[in-house]
C-alpha positions in Angstrom: 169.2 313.0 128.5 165.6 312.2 127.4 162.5 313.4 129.1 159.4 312.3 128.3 155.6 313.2 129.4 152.0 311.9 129.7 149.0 312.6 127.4 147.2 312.2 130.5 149.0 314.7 132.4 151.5 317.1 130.7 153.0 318.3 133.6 154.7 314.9 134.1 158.2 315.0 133.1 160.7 312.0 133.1 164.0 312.5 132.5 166.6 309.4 131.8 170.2 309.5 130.6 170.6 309.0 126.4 168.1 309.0 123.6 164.8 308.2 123.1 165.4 304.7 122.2 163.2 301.8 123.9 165.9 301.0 126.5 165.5 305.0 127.6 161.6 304.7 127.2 161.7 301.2 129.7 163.8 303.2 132.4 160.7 305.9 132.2 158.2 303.4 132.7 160.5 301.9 135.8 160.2 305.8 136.8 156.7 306.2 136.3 156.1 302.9 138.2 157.6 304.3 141.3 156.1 307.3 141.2 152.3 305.5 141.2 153.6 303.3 144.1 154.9 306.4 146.2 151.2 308.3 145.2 153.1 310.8 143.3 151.0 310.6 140.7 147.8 312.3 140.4 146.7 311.2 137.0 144.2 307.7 136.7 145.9 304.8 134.5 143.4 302.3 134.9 143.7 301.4 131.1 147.1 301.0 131.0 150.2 302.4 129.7 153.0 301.6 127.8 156.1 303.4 127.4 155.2 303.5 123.8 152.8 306.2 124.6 155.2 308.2 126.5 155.8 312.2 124.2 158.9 313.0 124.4 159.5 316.7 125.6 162.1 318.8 123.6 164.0 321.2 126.0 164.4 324.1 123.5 167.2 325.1 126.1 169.9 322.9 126.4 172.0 323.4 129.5 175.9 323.4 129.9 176.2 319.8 131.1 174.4 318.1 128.5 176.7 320.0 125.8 179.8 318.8 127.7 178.1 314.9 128.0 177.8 315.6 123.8 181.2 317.0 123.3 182.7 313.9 125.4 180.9 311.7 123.8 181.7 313.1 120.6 185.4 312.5 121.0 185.0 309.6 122.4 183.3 308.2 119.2 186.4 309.9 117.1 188.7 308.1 119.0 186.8 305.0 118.5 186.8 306.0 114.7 190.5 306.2 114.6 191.5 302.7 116.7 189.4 301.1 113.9 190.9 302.8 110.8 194.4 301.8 112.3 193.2 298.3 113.0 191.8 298.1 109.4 194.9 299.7 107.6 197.4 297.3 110.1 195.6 294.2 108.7 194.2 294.8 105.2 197.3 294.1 103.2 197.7 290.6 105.4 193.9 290.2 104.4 193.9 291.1 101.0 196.9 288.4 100.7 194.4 285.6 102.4 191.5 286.8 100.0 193.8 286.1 97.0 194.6 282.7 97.6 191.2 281.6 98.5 191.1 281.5 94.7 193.5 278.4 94.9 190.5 276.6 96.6 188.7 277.1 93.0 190.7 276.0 90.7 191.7 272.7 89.1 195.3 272.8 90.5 196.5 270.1 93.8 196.8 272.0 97.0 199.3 270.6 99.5 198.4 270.5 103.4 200.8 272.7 104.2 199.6 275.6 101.8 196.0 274.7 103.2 196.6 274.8 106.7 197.8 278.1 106.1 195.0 279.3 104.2 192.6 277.8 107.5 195.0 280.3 109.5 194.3 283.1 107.2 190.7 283.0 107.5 190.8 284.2 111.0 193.0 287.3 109.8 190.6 287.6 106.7 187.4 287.4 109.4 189.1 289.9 111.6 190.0 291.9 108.9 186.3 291.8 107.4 184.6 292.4 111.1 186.8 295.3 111.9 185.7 296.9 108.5 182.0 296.7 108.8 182.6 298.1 112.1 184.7 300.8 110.9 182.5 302.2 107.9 179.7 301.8 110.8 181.7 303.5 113.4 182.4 306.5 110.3 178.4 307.1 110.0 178.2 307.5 113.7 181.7 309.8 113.3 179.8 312.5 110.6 177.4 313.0 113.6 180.4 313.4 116.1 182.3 316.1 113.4 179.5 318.3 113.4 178.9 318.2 117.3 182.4 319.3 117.4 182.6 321.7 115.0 179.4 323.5 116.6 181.0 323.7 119.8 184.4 325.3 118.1 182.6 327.6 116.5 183.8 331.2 117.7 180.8 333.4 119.3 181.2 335.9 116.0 180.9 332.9 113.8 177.4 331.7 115.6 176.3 335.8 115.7 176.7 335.8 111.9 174.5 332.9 111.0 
């Protein structure tokens, strides 16, 4: 969760579910919309406004729930993390086998059809192969973030005391 407040008028606070990211800052202009058609706003925006120019509030506090929805989510992008490395290790030596006569297409040497058409059918491994890969080293950034979530909430209440 995200909350986010006016310059206008600090004691605003919108709260929507994830990060501050612009899709999080749109739903807090949808909120803030409602709120000046119900007349639940008491500050003037006759200039305009923008989420851009929403301030995001940092709760120093964070409550039970959202460490569960971080935790979950957490896992969740583990397990994600493993499904890819077992996709990539499955298909990389059937890839790596594609990648190495792609060279054939280089060199001076005839190429039957039959040894082509298989090489056409080894693309889509070697494209699968490729695609899972970039997502997987993408999916292991994302995973360093996850590890130390985790490894926060594991942490015994002597182990927090003596930091």
């Amino acid at each position: 969760m995200v909350s986010y407040s006016l310059v206008q008028d600090p004691e605003v606070k919108l709260t929507v579910p994830g990060k501050d990211s612009p899709k999080a800052r749109e739903k807090a202009m949808d909120k803030l919309l409602e709120m000046l058609e119900e007349g639940k706003l008491s500050t003037d925006l006759s200039e305009g406004f923008s989420p851009q120019q929403f301030i995001e509030v940092k709760d120093d506090a964070v409550t039970p729930a959202e460490e569960n929805d971080a935790i979950a989510q957490a896992v969740q992008i583990l397990s994600n993390l493993a499904t890819l490395k077992i996709k990539v290790q499955s298909s990389r030596t059937e890839a790596m086998k594609v990648r190495e006569q792609i060279d054939l297409l280089f060199s001076d040497e005839p190429v039957d059809e039959e040894e082509l058409n298989q090489l056409k059918e080894g693309f889509k491994v070697l494209k699968n192969f490729a695609q899972t890969n970039l997502r997987y080293r993408e999916a292991r950034t994302q995973a360093e973030q996850a590890r130390a979530v985790l490894d926060q909430a594991l942490k015994s209440e002597s182990d927090r005391d003596s930091k």
